[in-house]
C-alpha positions as CSV (number, residue, x, y, z in Angstrom):
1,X,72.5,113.0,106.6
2,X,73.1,116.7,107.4
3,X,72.3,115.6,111.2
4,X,75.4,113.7,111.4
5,X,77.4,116.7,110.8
6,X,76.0,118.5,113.2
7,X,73.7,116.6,115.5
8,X,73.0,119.2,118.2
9,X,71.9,118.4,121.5
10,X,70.5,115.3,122.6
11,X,68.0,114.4,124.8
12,X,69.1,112.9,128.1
13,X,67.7,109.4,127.1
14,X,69.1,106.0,127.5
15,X,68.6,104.3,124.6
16,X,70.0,100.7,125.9
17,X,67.2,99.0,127.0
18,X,65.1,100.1,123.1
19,X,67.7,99.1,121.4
20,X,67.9,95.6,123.4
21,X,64.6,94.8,122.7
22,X,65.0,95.4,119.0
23,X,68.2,93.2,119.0
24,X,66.0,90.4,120.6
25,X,63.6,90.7,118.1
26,X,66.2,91.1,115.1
27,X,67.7,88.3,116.5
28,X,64.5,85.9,116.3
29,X,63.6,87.0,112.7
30,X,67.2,86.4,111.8
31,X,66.7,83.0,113.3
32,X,63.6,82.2,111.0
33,X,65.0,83.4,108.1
34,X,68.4,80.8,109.0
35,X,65.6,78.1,109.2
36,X,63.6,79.1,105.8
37,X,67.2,79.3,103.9
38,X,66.8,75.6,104.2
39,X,64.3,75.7,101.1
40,X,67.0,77.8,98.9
41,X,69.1,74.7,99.1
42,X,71.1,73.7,96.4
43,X,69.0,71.9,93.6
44,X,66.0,72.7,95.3
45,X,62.6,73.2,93.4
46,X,62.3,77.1,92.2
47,X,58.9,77.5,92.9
48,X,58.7,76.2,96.1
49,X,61.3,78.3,97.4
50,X,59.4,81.5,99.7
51,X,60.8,84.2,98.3
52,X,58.1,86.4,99.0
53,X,58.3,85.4,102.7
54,X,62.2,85.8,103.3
55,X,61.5,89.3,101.8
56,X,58.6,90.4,104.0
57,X,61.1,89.2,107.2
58,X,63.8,91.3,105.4
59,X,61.1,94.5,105.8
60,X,60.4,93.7,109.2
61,X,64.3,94.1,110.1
62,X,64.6,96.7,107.8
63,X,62.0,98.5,109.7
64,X,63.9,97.7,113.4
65,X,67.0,98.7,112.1
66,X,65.4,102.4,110.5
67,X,64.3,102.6,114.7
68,X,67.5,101.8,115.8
69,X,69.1,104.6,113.7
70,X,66.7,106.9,115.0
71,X,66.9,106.0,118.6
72,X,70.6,105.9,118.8
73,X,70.3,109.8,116.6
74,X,68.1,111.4,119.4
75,X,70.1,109.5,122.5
76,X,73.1,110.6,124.1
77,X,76.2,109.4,123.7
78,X,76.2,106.1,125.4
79,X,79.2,103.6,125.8
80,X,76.7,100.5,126.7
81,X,74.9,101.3,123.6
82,X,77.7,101.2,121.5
83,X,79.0,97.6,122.9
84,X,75.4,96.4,122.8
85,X,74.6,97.7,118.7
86,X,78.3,96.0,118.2
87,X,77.9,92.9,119.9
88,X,74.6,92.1,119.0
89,X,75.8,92.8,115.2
90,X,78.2,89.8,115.6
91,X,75.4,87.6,117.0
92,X,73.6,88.8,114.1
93,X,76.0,87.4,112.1
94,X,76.6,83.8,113.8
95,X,73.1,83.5,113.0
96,X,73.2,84.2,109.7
97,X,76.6,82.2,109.1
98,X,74.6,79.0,109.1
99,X,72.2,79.9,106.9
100,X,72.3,78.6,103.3
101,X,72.6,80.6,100.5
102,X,69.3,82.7,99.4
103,X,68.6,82.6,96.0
104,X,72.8,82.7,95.2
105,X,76.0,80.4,94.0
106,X,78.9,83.2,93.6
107,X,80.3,81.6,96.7
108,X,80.8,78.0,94.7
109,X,83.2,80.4,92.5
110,X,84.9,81.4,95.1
111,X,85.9,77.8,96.6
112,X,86.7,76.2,93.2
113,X,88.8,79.2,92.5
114,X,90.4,79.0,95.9
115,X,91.0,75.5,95.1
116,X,92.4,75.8,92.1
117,X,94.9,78.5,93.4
118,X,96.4,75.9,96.4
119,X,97.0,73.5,93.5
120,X,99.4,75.9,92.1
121,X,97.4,76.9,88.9
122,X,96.0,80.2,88.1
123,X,92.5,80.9,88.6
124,X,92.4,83.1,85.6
125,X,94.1,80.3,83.0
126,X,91.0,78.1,83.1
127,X,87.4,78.4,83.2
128,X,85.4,75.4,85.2
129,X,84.1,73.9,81.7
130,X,87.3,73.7,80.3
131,X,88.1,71.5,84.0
132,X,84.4,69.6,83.4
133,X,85.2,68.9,79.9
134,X,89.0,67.8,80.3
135,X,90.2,64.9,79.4
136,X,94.1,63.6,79.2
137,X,95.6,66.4,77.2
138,X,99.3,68.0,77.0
139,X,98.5,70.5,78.9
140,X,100.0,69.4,82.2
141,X,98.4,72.5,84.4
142,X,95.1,71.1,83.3
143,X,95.7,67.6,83.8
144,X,96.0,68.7,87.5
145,X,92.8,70.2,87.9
146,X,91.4,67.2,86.1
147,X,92.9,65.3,88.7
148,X,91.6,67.0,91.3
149,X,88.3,67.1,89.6
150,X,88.2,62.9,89.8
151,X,90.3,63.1,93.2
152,X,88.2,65.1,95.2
153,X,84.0,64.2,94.8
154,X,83.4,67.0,97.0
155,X,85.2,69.7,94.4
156,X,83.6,67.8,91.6
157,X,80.7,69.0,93.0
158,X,81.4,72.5,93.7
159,X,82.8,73.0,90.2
160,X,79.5,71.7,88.4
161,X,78.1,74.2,90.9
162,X,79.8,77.1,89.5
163,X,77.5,80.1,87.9
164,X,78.4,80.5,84.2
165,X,81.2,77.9,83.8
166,X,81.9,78.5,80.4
167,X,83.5,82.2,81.6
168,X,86.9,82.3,83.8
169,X,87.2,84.1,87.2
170,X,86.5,87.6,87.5
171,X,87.6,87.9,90.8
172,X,90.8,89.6,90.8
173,X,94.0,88.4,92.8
174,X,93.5,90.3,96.3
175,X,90.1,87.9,96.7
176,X,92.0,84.9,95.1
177,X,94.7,85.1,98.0
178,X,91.7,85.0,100.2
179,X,89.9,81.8,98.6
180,X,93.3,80.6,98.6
181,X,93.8,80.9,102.7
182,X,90.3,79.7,103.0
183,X,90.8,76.5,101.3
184,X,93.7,75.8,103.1
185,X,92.0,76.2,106.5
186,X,89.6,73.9,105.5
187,X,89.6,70.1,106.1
188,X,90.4,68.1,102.9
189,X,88.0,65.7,103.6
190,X,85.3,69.1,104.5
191,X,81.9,68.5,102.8
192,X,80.0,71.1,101.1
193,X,78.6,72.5,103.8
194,X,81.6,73.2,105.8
195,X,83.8,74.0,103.0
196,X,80.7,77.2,102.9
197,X,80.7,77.8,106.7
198,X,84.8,78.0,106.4
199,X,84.6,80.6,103.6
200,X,81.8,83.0,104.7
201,X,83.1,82.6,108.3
202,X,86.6,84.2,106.9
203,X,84.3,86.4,104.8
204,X,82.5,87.7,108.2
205,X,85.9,88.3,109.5
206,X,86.2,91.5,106.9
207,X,83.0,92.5,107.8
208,X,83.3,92.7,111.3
209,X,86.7,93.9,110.7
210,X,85.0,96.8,108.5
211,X,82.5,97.7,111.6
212,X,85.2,98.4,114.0
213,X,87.0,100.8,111.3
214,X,83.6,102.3,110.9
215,X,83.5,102.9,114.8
216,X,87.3,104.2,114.6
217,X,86.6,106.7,111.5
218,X,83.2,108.0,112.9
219,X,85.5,109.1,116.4
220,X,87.8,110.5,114.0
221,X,85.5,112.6,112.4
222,X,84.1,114.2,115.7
223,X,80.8,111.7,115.6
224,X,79.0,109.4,118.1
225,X,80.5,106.0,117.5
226,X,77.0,104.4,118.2
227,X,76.1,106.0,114.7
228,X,78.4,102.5,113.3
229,X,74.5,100.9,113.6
230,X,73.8,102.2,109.9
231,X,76.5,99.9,109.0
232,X,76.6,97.2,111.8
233,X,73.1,96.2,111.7
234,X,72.3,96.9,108.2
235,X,69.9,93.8,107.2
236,X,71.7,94.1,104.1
237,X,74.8,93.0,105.4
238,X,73.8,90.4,107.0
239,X,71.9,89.2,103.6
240,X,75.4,89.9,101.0
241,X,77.9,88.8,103.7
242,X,76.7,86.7,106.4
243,X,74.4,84.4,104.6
244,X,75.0,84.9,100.7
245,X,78.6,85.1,101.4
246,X,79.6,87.8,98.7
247,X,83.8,88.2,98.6
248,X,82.6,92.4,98.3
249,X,83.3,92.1,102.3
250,X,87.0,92.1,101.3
251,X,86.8,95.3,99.1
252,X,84.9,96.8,101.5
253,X,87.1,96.7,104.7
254,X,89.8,97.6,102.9
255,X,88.7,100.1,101.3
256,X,87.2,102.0,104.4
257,X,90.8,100.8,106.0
258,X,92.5,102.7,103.2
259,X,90.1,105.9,103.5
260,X,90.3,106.0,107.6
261,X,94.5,106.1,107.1
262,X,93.8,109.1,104.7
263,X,91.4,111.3,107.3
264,X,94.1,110.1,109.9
265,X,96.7,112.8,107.8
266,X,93.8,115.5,108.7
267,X,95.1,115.8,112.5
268,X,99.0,115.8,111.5
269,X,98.5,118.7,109.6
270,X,101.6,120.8,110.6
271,X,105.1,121.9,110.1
272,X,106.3,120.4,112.4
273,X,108.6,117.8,110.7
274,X,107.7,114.9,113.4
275,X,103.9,115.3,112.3
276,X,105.5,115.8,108.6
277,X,106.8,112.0,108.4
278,X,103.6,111.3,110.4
279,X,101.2,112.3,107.4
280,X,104.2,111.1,105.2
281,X,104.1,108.0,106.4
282,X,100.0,107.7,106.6
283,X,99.9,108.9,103.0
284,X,102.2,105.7,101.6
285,X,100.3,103.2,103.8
286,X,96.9,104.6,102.6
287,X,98.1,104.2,99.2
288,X,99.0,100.8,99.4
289,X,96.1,99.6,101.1
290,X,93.7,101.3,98.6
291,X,96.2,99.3,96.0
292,X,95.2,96.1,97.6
293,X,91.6,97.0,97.9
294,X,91.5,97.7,94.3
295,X,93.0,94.1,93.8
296,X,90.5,92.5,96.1
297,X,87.9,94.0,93.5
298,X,88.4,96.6,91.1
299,X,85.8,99.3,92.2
300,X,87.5,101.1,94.6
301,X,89.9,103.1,91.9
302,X,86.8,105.2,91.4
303,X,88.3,106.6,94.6
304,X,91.9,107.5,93.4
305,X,91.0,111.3,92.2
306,X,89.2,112.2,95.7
307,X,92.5,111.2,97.6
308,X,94.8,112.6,95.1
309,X,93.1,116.3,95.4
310,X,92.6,115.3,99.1
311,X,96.6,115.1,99.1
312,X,97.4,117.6,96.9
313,X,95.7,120.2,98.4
314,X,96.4,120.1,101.7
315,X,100.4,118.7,101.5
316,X,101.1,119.8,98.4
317,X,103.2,117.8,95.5
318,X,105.8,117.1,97.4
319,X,103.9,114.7,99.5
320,X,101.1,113.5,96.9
321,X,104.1,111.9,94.2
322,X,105.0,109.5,96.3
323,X,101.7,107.7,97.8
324,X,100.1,108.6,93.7
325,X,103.6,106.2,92.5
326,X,102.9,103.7,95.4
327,X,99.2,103.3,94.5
328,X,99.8,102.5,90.9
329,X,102.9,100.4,91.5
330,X,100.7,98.5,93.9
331,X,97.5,98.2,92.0
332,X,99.6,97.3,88.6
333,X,101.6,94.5,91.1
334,X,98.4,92.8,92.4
335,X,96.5,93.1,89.1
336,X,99.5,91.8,87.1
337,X,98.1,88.3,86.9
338,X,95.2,89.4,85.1
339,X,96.5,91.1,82.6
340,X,96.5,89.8,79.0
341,X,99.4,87.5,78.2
342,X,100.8,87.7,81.4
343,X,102.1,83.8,82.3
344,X,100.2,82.4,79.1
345,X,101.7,78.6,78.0
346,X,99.1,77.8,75.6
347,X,97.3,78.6,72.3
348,X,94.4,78.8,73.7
349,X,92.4,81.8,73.4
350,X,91.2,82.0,77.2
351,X,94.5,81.2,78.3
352,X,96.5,83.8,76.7
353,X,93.7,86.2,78.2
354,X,93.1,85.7,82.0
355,X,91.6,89.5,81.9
356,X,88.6,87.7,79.7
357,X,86.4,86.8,82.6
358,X,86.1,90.8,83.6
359,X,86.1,91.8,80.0
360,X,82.9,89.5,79.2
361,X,81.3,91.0,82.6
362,X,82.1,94.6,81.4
363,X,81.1,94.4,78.2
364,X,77.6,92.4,78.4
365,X,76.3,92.1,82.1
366,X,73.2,93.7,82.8
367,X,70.9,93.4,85.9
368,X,68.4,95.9,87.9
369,X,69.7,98.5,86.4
370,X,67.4,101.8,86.4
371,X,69.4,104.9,85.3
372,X,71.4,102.8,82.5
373,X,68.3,100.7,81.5
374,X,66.4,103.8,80.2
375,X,69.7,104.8,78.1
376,X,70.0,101.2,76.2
377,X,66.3,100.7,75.9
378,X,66.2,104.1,74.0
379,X,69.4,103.1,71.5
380,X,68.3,99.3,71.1
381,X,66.7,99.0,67.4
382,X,63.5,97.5,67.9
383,X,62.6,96.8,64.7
384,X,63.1,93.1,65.0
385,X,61.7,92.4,68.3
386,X,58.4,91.7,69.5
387,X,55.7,93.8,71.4
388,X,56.6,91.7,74.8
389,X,60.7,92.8,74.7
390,X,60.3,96.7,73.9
391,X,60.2,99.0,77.1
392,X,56.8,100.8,77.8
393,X,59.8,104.0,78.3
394,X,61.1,103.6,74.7
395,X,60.7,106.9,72.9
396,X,64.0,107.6,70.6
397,X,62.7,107.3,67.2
398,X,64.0,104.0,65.7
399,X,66.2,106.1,62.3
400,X,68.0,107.5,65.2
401,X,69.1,104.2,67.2
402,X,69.5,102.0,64.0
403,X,71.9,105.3,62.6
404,X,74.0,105.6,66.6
405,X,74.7,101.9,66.7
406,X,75.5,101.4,63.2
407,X,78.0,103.7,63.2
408,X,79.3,103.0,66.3
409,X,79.5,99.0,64.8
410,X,81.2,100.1,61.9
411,X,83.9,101.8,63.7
412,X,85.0,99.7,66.3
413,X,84.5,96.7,64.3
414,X,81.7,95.1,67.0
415,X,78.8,93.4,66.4
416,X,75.3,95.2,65.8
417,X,74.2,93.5,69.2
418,X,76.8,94.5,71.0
419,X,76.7,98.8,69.9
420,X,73.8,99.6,72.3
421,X,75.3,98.5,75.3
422,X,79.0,99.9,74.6
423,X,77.1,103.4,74.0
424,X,75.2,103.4,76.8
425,X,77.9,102.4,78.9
426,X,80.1,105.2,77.3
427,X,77.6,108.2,78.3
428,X,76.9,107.1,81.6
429,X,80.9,106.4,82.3
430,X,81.1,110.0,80.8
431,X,78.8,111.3,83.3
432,X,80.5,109.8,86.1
433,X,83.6,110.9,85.5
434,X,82.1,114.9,85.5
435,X,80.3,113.7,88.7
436,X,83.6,112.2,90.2
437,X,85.8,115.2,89.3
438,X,83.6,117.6,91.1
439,X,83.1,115.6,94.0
440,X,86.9,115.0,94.0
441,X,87.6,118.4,93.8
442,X,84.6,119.7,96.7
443,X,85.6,116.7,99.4
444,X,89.2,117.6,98.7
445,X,88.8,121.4,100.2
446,X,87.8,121.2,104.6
447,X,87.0,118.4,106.9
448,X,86.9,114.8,106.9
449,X,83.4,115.3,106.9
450,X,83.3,117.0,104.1
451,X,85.9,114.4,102.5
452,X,83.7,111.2,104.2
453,X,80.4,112.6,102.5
454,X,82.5,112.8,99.2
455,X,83.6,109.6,99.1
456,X,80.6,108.3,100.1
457,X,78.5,110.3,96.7
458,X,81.3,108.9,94.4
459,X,80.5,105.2,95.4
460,X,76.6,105.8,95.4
461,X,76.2,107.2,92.0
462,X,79.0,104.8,90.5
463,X,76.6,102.2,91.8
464,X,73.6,104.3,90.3
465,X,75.0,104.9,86.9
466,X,76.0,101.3,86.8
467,X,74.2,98.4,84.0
468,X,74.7,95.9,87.1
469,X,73.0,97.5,90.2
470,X,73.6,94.0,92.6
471,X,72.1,94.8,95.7
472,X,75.6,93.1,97.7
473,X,77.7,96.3,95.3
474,X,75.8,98.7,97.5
475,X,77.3,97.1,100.4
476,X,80.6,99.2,98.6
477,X,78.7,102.8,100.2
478,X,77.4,101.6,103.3
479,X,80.6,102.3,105.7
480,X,80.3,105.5,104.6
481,X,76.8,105.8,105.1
482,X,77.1,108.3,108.5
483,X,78.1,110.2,106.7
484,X,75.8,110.9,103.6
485,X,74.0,114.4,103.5
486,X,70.5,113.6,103.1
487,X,68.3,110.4,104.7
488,X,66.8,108.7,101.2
489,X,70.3,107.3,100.9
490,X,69.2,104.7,104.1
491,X,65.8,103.9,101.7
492,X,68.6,102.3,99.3
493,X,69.3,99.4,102.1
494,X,66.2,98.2,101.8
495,X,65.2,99.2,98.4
496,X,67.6,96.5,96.8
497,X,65.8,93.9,98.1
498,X,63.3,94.0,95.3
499,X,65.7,92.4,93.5
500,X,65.1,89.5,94.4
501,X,61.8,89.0,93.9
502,X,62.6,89.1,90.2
503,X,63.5,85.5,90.9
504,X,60.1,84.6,91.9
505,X,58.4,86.4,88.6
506,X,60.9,84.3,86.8
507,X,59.7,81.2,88.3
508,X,56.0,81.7,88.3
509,X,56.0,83.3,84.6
510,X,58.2,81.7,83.0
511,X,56.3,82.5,80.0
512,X,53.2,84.2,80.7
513,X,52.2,87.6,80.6
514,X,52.0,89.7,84.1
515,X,48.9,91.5,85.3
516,X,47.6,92.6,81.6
517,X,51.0,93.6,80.5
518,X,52.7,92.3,77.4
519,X,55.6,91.7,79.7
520,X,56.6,87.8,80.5
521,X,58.3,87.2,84.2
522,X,61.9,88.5,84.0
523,X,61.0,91.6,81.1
524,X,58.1,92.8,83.6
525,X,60.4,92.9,86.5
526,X,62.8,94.9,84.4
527,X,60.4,97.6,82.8
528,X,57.6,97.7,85.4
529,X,59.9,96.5,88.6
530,X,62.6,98.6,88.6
531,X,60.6,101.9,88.2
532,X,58.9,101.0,91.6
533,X,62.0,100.4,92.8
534,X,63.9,103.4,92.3
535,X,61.1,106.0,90.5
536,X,60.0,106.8,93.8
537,X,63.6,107.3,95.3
538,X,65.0,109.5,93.3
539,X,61.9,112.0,93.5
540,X,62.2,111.9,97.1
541,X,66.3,112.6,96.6
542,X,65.8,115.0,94.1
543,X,62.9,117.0,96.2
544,X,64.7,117.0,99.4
545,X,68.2,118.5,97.5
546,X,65.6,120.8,96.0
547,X,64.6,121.7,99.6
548,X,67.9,122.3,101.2
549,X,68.7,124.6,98.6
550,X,65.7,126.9,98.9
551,X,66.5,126.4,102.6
552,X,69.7,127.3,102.6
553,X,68.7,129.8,100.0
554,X,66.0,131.7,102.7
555,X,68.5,131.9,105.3
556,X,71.1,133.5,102.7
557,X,68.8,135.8,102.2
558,X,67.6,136.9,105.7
559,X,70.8,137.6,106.9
C-alpha cells in the first residue's frame, strides 16, 4: 500500500469515536458467531452446521474492519485511537477464545502431542493409531502412551479426535515445546473443554504478543502505529487464532520478532564501534530468533536470503558470517529431533523416520490451491478418469502429460500417481525461488520500508505458489501487511474465507452434481470455486501493477 509509505497529510479528524462504534458492533457479531460455534461442536451433524451464516457474519466484520483501515488512513495520528484499535482487539479475542472450533480439529493434534511430550516420549516416534491400536508390546515408550491412553479418559478422547491418525506429527519442535508448557499448565483432571480454552488462550498470547511488535516495527519504520489495525483486527485472526486455535500464531510472532530485531540494525548504522557491537549484537539475536521461528514451523526459512543480502549489503561479511552460522546452527539444533534416524530404538518404519509426518504433507497435501491447481490439472493423465474429475481448465494434450510424468516416474523410481504432483511442485518451487532472489536482492538495497514490503511479497507469493493455500498460512503475511505496496493484498483477508464453504458443498453434495455441472460437491468447489476466489484478484493485482507503472511511467516522462 504505497500510501503507507508515504501517507501525506491528514485531515484534522478524530477518528475515536468511528472507530468505537465499529468496535461495538465487531464486538456483538463476534459475540453471535461465539454463540453459533456451538453447532460446529465436536461430533455434531454436518449438515446442520450454518456455515453459510458464520460466513456472511465474517463479511460483515470484514467489511467494519476495511472502514476501520480507512478511517484510521485519512485521521491523524491519534494516541486514544491507537489504545482503543489495541484494546478492543484483545476483547475481540476473549470473545472468540470461548468459542468452539469452526469447521476444524488441528488443535486435538496439538494437545495429544503436547501430551505425549510431558510423558517423556517424542511426538515424532509415534503416530495416534499406532497409540489407538497398542496393545502390550516390547516397546516400553509405547506401552506408556498406551497407559496414558487407558489412564486418562479425557486424552483417550482427544487422541481418537486427532485429524489423520494414521500420519505422525508435523509440527516441528519450537510448537511441541509450546503444547508441551500448555499441557503442563493445564489441570490433570481438565476436561475437553478446558484442556482447548488452556491451549488457545497460550495460543492468543503469541498473537497479541505479535500485535504489539507490529505496533513497535510500524514506529520503527517512520509510520502511524494506529496502521497495527490491519493486523489487530483482522477478522481472520480472530477466525485462525482465537477461535480455531491454529499453532501458526507461534511462527508468526516470532517471526515478525525476528524481522523487527533486523530493521532495528537500520538505525545503528555507523562506525562508530559502540553502534558496531550494537548491530553486532542485533544481527546474532535476529538470527536466533528467526532459528526458533523456523522450528516453531518451517516457513519462515523462505526469509533467510532477504536478511542475508539485507546483512551483507549494508555491514558487509564481516558482520553477516556470524548471525548466517548462528541461524543454521540454531535451525539445525531445534529441528534435530525431526530428522531421520535421529533417537530411533525400533524397526519400525515410522519410528526410524520422525521427519515422515512433513514428508507425507509435502509430498501429497493439496487444498484451495489456484496457481498450483492449474499446473497439476494440466500434467494429470486423464485418460482413466471420468468426465466429473477432469478440470473445465485442462488443455495440455494428454501424449504430453502421460510422456512428463512417465519419465519423471521412471527416474526417480515414484509411483505414476505420485509424478504429477512432484512436477508441479518442482516448477512452482522454481519460480519461487527466481521470485525470492529478486525480492531478496531489491528489499536488501534502502529503507526498512523498502526491506518490510520485501518481506512481506516473499511470504504472499510463497502462500500463492503454494498446493496448500489454508486460509490460517495467510495469517504468515499479515504483520507485514502495512506495509504491502498495493490495496488488493487486504481483499486476501477476506477472500480466504471461501474456503470454507467448500465444507458445506461437501456436505450437501456429497454425490450430486452442482448447478448443471458435471462437478460433485468437493470437485466443483475446486474447479469452479477457486476461480471465483482468486480469478478476480489477481486481475485486479495485476491491473493496478499495470497502472502504477504507466503512472510512474507519465511522470518519468514529463519531467
Amino acid at each position: 500500500m504505497t500510501q503507507g509509505r508515504t501517507p501525506g497529510p491528514r485531515p484534522e479528524n478524530d477518528p475515536v469515536p468511528v472507530i468505537a462504534m465499529l468496535a461495538g458492533l465487531s464486538v456483538c457479531v463476534y459475540g453471535i458467531i461465539a454463540l453459533m460455534s456451538w453447532w460446529f461442536a465436536y461430533g455434531s451433524e454436518p449438515t446442520d452446521r450454518p456455515i453459510v451464516g458464520v460466513l456472511c457474519l465474517f463479511a460483515v466484520l470484514f467489511v467494519f474492519y476495511v472502514v476501520a483501515i480507512r478511517v484510521l488512513w485519512r485521521a491523524k495520528p491519534s494516541r486514544r485511537a491507537l489504545h482503543l484499535v489495541v484494546g478492543t482487539a484483545i476483547v475481540f479475542r476473549v470473545v472468540m477464545l470461548f468459542s468452539v472450533p469452526i469447521q476444524e480439529v488441528d488443535i486435538y493434534r496439538y494437545l495429544w502431542d503436547g501430551a505425549v511430550s510431558t510423558s517423556g516420549v517424542s511426538p515424532f516416534r509415534y503416530s495416534p493409531q499406532d497409540v489407538i491400536s497398542a496393545g502390550v508390546t516390547d516397546d516400553e515408550e509405547l506401552n506408556r502412551l498406551a497407559e496414558l491412553r487407558d489412564r486418562k479418559p479425557v486424552l483417550a478422547e482427544i487422541l481418537h479426535r486427532v485429524h489423520f491418525p494414521e500420519i505422525p506429527t508435523v509440527y516441528p519442535p519450537t510448537s511441541q515445546f509450546v503444547f508441551a508448557v500448555a499441557n503442563l499448565s493445564t489441570p490433570s483432571s481438565a476436561s475437553v473443554s478446558t484442556r482447548l480454552l488452556v491451549m488457545k488462550a497460550w495460543l492468543i498470547g503469541f498473537d497479541v504478543a505479535t500485535l504489539l511488535v507490529v505496533v513497535a516495527l510500524l514506529r520503527r519504520c517512520g509510520m502511524a502505529a494506529e496502521l497495527c489495525v490491519i493486523y489487530a483486527w483482522c477478522p481472520l485472526i480472530m477466525k485462525e487464532f482465537a477461535n480455531s486455535g491454529h499453532l501458526d500464531a507461534i511462527a508468526v510472532f516470532l517471526t515478525t520478532l525476528g524481522l523487527y530485531v533486523v530493521v532495528c540494525c537500520f538505525d545503528l548504522q555507523s562506525a562508530d564501534r559502540q553502534r558496531r557491537t550494537g548491530w553486532t549484537m542485533y544481527s546474532l539475536l535476529s538470527a536466533m530468533v528467526l532459528g526458533l521461528a523456523v522450528g516453531a514451523k518451517l516457513y519462515p526459512v523462505i526469509l533467510a536470503p532477504l536478511v542475508f543480502f539485507t546483512l551483507l549489503r549494508k555491514f558487509g561479511w564481516r558482520v553477516t558470517v556470524a548471525p548466517s552460522v548462528v541461524f543454521v546452527v540454531t535451525t539445525v539444533i531445534v529441528l534435530f529431533p525431526m530428522f531421520p534416524g535421529s533417537g530411533s530404538v525400533s524397526d519400525h518404519d515410522q519410528i526410524d523416520d520422525p521427519s515422515l509426518g512433513v514428508v507425507t504433507f509435502l509430498r501429497q497435501w493439496e487444498m484451495n490451491d489456484f496457481l498450483f491447481l492449474i499446473a497439476i490439472e494440466n500434467l494429470k493423465p486423464t485418460g482413466h478418469l471420468g468426465s466429473h474429475e477432469i478440470a473445465w481448465f485442462s488443455v495440455v494434450p494428454e501424449s504430453i502429460r502421460e510422456s512428463l510424468t512417465g519419465s519423471l516416474s521412471s527416474t526417480l523410481g515414484i509411483a505414476p500417481g505420485e509424478a504429477p504432483f512432484m512436477l508441479a511442485r518442482g516448477g512452482t518451487a522454481a519460480i519461487f525461488f527466481v521470485v525470492a532472489m529478486a525480492l531478496s536482492w531489491w528489499g536488501s538495497a534502502t529503507t526498512s520500508l523498502r526491506f518490510c514490503e520485501a518481506a512481506f511479497l516473499t511470504i504472499a507469493w510463497f502462500w500463492l505458489l503454494c498446493p496448500t493455500l489454508n486460509p490460517w498460512y495467510w495469517t504468515w503475511a499479515l504483520p507485514l501487511l502495512p506495509f504491502a505496496r498495493g490495496r488488493a493484498w487486504i481483499a486476501v483477508s477476506g477472500l480466504v474465507f471461501i474456503y470454507y464453504f467448500r465444507f458445506w458443498l461437501v456436505y450437501h453434495f456429497p454425490s450430486t452434481a452442482v448447478l448443471g455441472t458435471p462437478y460433485t460437491g468437493a470437485a466443483f468447489y475446486d474447479f469452479v470455486v477457486t476461480w471465483l476466489e482468486f480469478a478476480p484478484w489477481f486481475a485486479v493485482l495485476i491491473g493496478m501493477y499495470v497502472w502504477r507503472r504507466s503512472k510512474r511511467n507519465y511522470a518519468f516522462s514529463t519531467d
